[in-house]
N, C-alpha and C positions, 0 to 999 in steps of 0.2 A: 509326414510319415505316420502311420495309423499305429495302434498300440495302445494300452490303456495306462498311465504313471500308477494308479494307487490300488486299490479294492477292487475284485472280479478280473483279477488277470488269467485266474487259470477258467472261469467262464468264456471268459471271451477266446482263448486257444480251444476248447472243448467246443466251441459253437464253431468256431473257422475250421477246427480238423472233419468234425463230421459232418462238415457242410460242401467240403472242397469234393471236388469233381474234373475227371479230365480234360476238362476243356476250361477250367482257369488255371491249368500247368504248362507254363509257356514250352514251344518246343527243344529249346534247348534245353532245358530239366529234364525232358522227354530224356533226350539224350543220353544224359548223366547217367540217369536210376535207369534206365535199361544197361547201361554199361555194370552198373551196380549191383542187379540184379545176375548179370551174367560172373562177374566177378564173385559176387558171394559162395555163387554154388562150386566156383573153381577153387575157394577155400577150403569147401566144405569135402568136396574130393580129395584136394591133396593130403588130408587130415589122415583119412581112411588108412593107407596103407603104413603108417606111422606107429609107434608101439602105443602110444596115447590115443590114435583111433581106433586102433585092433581094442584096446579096452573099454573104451567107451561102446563101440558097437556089443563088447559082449554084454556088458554091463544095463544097454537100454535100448538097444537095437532087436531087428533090424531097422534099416533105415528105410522105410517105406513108405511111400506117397497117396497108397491107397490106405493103408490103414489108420489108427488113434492119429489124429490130427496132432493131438496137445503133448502123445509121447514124442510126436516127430518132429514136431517145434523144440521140445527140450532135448532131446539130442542132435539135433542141427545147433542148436545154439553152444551145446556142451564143444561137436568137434569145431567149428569155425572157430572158435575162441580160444586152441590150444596151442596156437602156432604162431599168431602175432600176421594171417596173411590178407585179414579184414582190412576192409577201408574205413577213414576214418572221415568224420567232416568238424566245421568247426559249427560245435562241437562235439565231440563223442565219438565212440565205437556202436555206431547205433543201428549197425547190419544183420547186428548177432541175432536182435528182432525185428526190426524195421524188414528186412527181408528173409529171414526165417519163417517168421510166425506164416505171413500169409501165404509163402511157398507151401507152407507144413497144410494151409488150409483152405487151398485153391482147389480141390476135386470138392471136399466136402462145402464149401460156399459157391463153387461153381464159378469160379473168378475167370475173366479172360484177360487177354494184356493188358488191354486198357484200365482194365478191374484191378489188374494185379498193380499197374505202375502207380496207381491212383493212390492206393492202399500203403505202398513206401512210401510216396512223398508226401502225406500226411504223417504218416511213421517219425520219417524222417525230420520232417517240420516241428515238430510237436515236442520230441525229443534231444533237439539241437537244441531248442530256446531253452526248456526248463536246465538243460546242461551245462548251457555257457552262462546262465545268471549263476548258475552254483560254482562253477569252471576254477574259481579264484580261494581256492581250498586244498584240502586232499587228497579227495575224492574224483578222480578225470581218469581219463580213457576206460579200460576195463574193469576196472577197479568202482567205477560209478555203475553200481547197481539199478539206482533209480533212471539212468537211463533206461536200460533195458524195461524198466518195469513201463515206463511212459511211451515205450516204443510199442512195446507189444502189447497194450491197452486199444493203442491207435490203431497198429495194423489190423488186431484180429476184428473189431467192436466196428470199425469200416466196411471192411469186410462183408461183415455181419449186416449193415444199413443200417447200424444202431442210432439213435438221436444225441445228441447233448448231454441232455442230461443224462443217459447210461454210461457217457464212457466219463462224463464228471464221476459219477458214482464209482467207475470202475477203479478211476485214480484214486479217490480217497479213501476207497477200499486197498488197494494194495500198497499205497505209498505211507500208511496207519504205520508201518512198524518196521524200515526200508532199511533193505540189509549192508551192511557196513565193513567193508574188509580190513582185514590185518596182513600187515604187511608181512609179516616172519611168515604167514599160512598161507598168501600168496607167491613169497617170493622162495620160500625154501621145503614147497610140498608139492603136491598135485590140484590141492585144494583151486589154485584159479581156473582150471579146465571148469569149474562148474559155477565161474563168476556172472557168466550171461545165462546160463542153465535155469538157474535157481530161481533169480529174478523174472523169467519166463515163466517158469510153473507156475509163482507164484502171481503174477499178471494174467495169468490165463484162470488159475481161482477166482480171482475177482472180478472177470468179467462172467465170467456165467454167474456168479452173486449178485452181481448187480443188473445185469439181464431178470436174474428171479427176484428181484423187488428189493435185497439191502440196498443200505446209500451209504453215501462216506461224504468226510467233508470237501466241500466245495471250495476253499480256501486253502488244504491242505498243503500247498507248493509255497505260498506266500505269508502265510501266516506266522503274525510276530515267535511263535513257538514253534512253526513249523518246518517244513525240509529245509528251505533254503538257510534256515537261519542256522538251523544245527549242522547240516554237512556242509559252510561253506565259512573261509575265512572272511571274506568278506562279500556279500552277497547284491547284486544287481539284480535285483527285481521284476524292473520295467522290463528287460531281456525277455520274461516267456510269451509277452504276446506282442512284444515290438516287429514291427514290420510284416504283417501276415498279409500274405497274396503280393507284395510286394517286394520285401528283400527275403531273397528262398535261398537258405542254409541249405538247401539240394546241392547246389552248384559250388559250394567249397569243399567237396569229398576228394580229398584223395585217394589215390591206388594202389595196392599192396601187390609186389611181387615178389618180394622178398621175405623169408619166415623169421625175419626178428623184426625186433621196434622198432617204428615209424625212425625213432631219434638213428637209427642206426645203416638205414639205407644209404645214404651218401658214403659213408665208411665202407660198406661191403662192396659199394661200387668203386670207388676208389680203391680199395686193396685189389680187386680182380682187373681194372686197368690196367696196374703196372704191377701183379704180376705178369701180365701180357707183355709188358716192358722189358721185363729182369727177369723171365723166365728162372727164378730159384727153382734150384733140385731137390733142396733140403733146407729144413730150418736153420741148420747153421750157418748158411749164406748171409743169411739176412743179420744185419750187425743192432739196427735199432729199428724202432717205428714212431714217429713222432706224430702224433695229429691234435691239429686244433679245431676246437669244435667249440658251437656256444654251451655256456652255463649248462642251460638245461642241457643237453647230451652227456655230460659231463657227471652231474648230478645223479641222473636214471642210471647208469651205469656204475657209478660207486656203489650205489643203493643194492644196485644186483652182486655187485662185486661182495659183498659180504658174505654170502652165501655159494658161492665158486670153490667147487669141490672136484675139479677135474671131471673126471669121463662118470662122478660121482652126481654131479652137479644137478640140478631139478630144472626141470624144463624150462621154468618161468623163469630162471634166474639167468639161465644158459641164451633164452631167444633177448634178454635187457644188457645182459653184460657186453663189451665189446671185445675184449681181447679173445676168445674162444673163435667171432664170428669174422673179424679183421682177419687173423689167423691162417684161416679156414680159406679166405677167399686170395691171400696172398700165394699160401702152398697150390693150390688146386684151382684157380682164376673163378670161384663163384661162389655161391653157399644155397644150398638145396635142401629141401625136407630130408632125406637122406641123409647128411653131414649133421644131423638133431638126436643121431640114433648111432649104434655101434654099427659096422664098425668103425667109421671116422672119429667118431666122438671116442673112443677109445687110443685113436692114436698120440703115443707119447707126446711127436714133433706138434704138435696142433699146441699141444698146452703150452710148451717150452716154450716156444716163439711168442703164445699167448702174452708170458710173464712180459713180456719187451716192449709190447703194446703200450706207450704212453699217450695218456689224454690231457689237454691242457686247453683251460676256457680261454677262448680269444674274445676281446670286448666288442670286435663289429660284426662276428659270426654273431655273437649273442644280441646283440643288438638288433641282429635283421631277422633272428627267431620270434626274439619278443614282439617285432613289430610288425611283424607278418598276420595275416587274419585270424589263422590258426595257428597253435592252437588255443594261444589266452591274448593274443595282440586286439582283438575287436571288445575282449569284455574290458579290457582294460582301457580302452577309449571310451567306452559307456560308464566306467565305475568313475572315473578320473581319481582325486583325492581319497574316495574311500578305497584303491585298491593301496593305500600305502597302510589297512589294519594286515592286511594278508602276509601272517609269518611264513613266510619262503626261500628258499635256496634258489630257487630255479632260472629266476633272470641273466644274472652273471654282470649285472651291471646296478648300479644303485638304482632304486625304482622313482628316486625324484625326478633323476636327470631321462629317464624313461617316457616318465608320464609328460618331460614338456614335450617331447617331441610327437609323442603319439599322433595328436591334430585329435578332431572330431570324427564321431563315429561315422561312417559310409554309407549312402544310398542304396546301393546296390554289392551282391556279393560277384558281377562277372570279371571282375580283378582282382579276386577272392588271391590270397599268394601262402604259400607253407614254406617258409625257406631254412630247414636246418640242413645245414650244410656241413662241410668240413674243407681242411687241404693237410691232407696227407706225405710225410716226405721218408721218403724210406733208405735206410743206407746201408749196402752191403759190405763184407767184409773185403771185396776185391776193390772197393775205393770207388765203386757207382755207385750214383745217389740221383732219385727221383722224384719229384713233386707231382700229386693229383691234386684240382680244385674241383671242389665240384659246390654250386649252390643251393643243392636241393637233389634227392634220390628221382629217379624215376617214376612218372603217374604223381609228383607231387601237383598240387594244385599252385598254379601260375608257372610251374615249367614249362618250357617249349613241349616236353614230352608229352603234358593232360593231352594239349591238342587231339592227341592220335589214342584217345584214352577208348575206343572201341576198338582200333587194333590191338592194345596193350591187353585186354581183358581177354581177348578173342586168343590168343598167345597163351595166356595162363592157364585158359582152361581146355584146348588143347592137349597141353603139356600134360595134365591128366589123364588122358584117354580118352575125354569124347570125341566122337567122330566128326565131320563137319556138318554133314547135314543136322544135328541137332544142333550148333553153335549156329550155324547160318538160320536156322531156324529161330535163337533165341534173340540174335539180332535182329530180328523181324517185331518183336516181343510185340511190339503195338497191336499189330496184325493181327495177331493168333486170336483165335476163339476160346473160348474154354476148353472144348471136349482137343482142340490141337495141343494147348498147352499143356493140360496135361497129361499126354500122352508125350510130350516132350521134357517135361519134369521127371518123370515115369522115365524115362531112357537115362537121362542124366544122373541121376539118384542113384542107378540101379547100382550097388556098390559087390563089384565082385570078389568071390574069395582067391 
């Protein structure tokens, strides 16, 4: 397995990203990030008609593909990031740039598909590795800023045809002073709408800096004082340039079709099964809800729970929490960007039933989260010993009896698996009672469902309002020329009032 153990790790990722080229992205990756690319932008619409996008559009909008590339990257990142309906890979939320930035900058670099696909999966590569050496900390999914910063270094500075050493310099320029979140301003503000935002602008700074001659350090990721050591409880190192051109973090993304957290899709799927079952009329049918779920699900949603103020509630806390989203999907069989906004989120019975929603960590759900690839199961095979410094909640199981089982780290990501699950059992007041299992939400990675993960995308973004010829068209993504794509970017984007 290629990789460097000690000194120049982040050299040797900085020479592999701006060296890669479409023709050493095998075509299954192909695949993915065109799935990826079409699914980002189905976020990036659903966002729009939302009270959180009506403001961000007033706020840094319009959303437009011909003009400021760097304003359209930071609000593409702002709406895709407000709704939880991004994909994630192990590691990170790394769409928000990975596929923003060169969207935002495909007319002005003249990108065609192959340009464009090229340009994610470096994105993507370059930002999954520095993610998952940090993974075993705080700081993970959107909340990890320096993803985004390492993403949109990659995408735009590729893009661009830049060498090595610019987009080394562009790193250690932006990642000098890498923004840090607070939980109370993510979880009970608006403040996380601009967690990938910010870290964009600011990535997009320091690559025209480092394009105009500054430098930064070249060490920055790895150095005994640097990111990995400050933002990670316990930090794996070797992870940012382990396996390049070999095992591609492309292919462990999952897919988002649902607008809460990743931890929360099997629960929304499950409530809307049966209520397709139990057809309740009203909330006072429903006598309890009991579901078992690993640690971590358990965890994230306490975490939100603290901040649950009813139809009062902040969005961040409202897409993490479960009882609001459970809820939502048992009265009305689904949960939709709509039910995130009045009037659903206004109604009484939503909350009430909310209260009844109980969550309880089972040890073999939690077991098969943690040992899943994503979204800390592979760091934790490479950390072995050291991940027992990592003070955490989130296992649900002791991390000794964790770490024997783990085994050794994997060759390859094509049995990449995400499995947070639940089984839900619901019981009404007329003396019927229901079980849902389910091991993983829909578009998780290693579900039956990824399989069909270009119909799944191709559905989401639909569901939007594009028409089909531009989906059949973006399906094609390889294909396209420049002057096609973006005049199919141009169609898609076009966000109407």
């Amino acid at each position: 397995m290629s990789g460097e153990s000690g000194g120049g790790l982040t050299r040797a990722l900085a020479r592999w990203t701006a060296e890669l080229r479409y023709e050493d992205i095998p075509p299954r990756v192909v695949s993915v990030v065109t799935s990826q690319v079409v699914s980002h932008l189905a976020a990036v619409r659903a966002t729009a008609p939302h009270p959180v996008g009506g403001t961000l559009l007033a706020a840094f909008g319009p959303l437009d593909t011909g003009g400021d590339p760097a304003r359209t990257a930071h609000l593409m990142a702002a709406l895709s990031s407000s709704l939880y309906l991004e994909d994630t890979l192990y590691a990170g939320h790394v769409s928000h740039a990975a596929v923003g930035v060169p969207v935002a900058y495909q007319r002005q670099q003249g990108l065609s598909g192959r340009d464009l696909i090229t340009a994610v999966t470096a994105a993507d590569e370059s930002a999954a590795r520095v993610t998952a050496a940090g993974t075993l900390g705080p700081f993970r999914g959107q909340w990890a800023g320096h993803t985004h910063v390492v993403a949109a270094c990659a995408a735009l500075l590729h893009g661009r045809g830049a060498d090595a050493g610019q987009l080394l310099n562009a790193w250690g320029l932006a990642l000098a002073a890498p923004p840090r979140a607070l939980r109370p301003a993510v979880l009970a503000s608006d403040a996380k709408v601009l967690s990938a935002a910010a870290p964009v602008r600011t990535a997009i700074d320091a690559c025209a800096a480092a394009l105009a001659g500054l430098t930064g350090r070249d060490d920055v990721i790895e150095h005994p004082e640097g990111l990995l050591a400050v933002f990670s409880g316990a930090a794996v190192p070797e992870l940012v340039a382990y396996g390049l051109g070999e095992r591609w973090h492309t292919e462990t993304l999952s897919f988002k079709l649902l607008p809460a957290g990743v931890h929360l899709d099997a629960l929304v799927e499950c409530a809307a099964e049966l209520h397709r079952r139990l057809r309740p009329e009203g909330p006072a049918e429903i006598a309890s809800v009991d579901v078992a779920v690993p640690g971590m699900t358990k965890v994230m949603s306490k975490h939100a729970d603290r901040y649950v103020r009813g139809a009062a509630t902040s969005l961040p806390a409202l897409n993490l929490s479960a009882g609001y989203n459970v809820a939502t999907a048992l009265l009305t069989g689904g949960l939709t960007v709509a039910d995130l906004a009045p009037p659903g989120l206004a109604e009484e019975g939503r909350w009430e039933l909310a209260g009844r929603v109980r969550l309880e960590a089972d040890e073999e759900l939690s077991r098969l989260g943690m040992m899943s690839t994503a979204p800390v199961g592979e760091t934790l095979r490479h950390a072995g010993p050291r991940a027992l410094e990592w003070d955490t909640e989130l296992p649900g199981i002791p991390m000794e009896k964790l770490l024997e089982e783990l085994g050794p780290p994997v060759a390859s990501f094509e049995e990449a698996t995400k499995m947070l699950g639940c089984r839900m059992t619901v019981r009404m007041r007329d003396g019927r009672e229901e079980t849902c299992e389910l091991a993983a939400g829909t578009g998780a990675v290693g579900s039956a469902s990824w399989r069909d993960h270009p119909a799944l995308v191709r559905e989401k973004l639909l569901r939007t309002g594009v028409d089909e010829a531009a989906a059949d068209a973006l399906a094609r993504l390889e294909e396209l020329s420049a002057q096609d794509l973006a005049q199919v970017l141009r169609q898609v984007l076009h966000l109407r009032d």
